[in-house]
N, C-alpha and C positions, 0 to 999 in steps of 0.2 A: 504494500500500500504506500504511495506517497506519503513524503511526510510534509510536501506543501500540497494543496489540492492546488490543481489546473484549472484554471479560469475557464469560465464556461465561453462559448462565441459571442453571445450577447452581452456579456460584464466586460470586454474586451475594447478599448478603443484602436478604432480604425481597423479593427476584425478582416472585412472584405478585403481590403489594401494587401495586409499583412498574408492573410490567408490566399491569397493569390499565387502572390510568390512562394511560395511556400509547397503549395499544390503543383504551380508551375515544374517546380525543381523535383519535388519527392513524389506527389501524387496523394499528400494528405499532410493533415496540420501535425509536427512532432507535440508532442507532450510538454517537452522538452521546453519549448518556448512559447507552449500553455501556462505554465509556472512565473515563465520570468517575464508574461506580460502583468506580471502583480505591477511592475517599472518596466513599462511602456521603453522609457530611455534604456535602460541595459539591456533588455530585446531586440530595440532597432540597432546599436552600435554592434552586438554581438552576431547579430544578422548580416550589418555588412560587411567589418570584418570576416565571417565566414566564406561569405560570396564571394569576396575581392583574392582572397586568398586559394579559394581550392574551384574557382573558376576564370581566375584571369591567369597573363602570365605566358611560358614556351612551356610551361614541365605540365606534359598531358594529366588530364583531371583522374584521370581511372589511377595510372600510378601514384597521384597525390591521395585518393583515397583508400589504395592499397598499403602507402604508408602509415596515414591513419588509423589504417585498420590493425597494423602491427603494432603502433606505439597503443594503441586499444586493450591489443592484445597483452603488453607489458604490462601498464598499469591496471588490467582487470577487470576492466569497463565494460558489460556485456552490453549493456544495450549503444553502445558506441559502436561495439563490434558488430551489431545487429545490419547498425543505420551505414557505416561503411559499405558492409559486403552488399548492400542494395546498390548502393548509390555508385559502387565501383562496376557494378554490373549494367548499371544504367548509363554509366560510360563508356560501354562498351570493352570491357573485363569479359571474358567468358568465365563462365560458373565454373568450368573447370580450371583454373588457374585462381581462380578466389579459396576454391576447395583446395588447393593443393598450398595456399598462402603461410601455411605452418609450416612446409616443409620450402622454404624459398631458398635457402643455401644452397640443399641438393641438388632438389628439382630440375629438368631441362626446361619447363616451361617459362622460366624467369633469365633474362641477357645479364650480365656482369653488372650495368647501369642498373637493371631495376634492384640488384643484390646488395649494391651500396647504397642506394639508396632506401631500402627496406632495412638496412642493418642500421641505419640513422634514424631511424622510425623505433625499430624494437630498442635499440641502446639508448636512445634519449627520452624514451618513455620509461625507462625504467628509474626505481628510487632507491639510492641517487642515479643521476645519470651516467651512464657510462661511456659517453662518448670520448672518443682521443683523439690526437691529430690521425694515427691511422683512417679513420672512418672518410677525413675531409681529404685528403691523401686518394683514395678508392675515389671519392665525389669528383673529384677535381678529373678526374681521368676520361668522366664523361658528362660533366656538368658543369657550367660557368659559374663564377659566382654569385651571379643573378636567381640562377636555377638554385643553386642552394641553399640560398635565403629563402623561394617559395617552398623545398620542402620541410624547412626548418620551420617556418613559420604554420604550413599545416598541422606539424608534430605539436607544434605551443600551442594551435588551436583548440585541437584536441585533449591536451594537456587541461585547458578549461574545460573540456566539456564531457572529461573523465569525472572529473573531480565534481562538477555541479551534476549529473547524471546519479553519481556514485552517492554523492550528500541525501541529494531528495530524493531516492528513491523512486527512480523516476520511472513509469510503468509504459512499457515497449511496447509500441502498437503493433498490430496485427499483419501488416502488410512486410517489413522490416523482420519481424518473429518467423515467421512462414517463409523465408528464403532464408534467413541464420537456419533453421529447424533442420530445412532440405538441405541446405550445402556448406554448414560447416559441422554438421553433428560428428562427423569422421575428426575434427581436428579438435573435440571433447567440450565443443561449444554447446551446454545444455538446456532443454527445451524450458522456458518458463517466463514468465510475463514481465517481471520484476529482473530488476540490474541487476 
């Protein structure tokens, strides 16, 4: 259960606005930013922040939310993990390569770029972090440092929205639940509604 209740659509200012974009992107209103329109202002900053970050930019959107999904996976954030593996899918990710995102070092489905840059996601989402110059060393070999600041900056995105997910309690809707369920069960990602 929440431990803040999510604002209903109608207690919501500028509801249709916000819920546009929102639906636009995902295909339904997250929970997530049900809660934080209690402050209307830290929804929409948080909002665009998100957008500017993991849709603008040269470093394609699907691997920016495959990194996501790893530093996710570091800090322990299921329903981050949930909204990732959709959202990377809807970038155009194959479900098979979302599925196999656990295994990214081995794997052949992932190039050398996405593996450094995935090891940037899982090592600096972890606490503390453990990123070194090795990681930026790997990054530099096939990313500028333009590109590096936008995956850096997805991982700090995230990073909030581990920790606000993880606080309240935030309950995983249905659409996001139902693709973690199907394709990451194999990587011990477990069924249930709550983060």
């Amino acid at each position: 259960m929440a431990r803040v209740e999510p604002l209903r659509p109608e207690d919501m200012e500028n509801y249709e606005e916000f819920a546009a974009g929102s639906i636009a992107r995902m295909g339904f209103v997250l929970n997530s930013t049900k809660t934080m329109a209690r402050r209307p202002e830290i929804r929409a900053a948080l909002s665009n922040l998100f957008v500017t970050v993991m849709t603008k930019g040269t470093v394609d959107s699907g691997l920016k939310q495959m990194v996501a999904q790893v530093a996710s996976v570091a800090a322990g954030c299921r329903y981050c993990q949930a909204h990732t593996a959709g959202s990377a899918h809807r970038a155009g990710v194959p479900a098979e390569k979302i599925a196999a995102l656990y295994e990214f070092e081995s794997s052949p489905l992932f190039s050398e770029a996405e593996r450094a840059a995935l090891r940037l996601g899982r090592d600096a989402g972890i606490q503390p972090n453990a990123v070194t110059e090795e990681h930026f060393e790997a990054l530099r070999e096939h990313f500028d440092d333009g590109e590096i600041v936008e995956l850096t900056a997805a991982v700090s995105t995230f990073g909030f929205l581990n920790r606000w997910n993880d606080t309240m309690a935030t309950e995983l809707e249905d659409e996001p639940l139902e693709f973690a369920s199907e394709h990451l069960a194999h990587g011990g990602w477990e069924i249930g509604k709550h983060t």
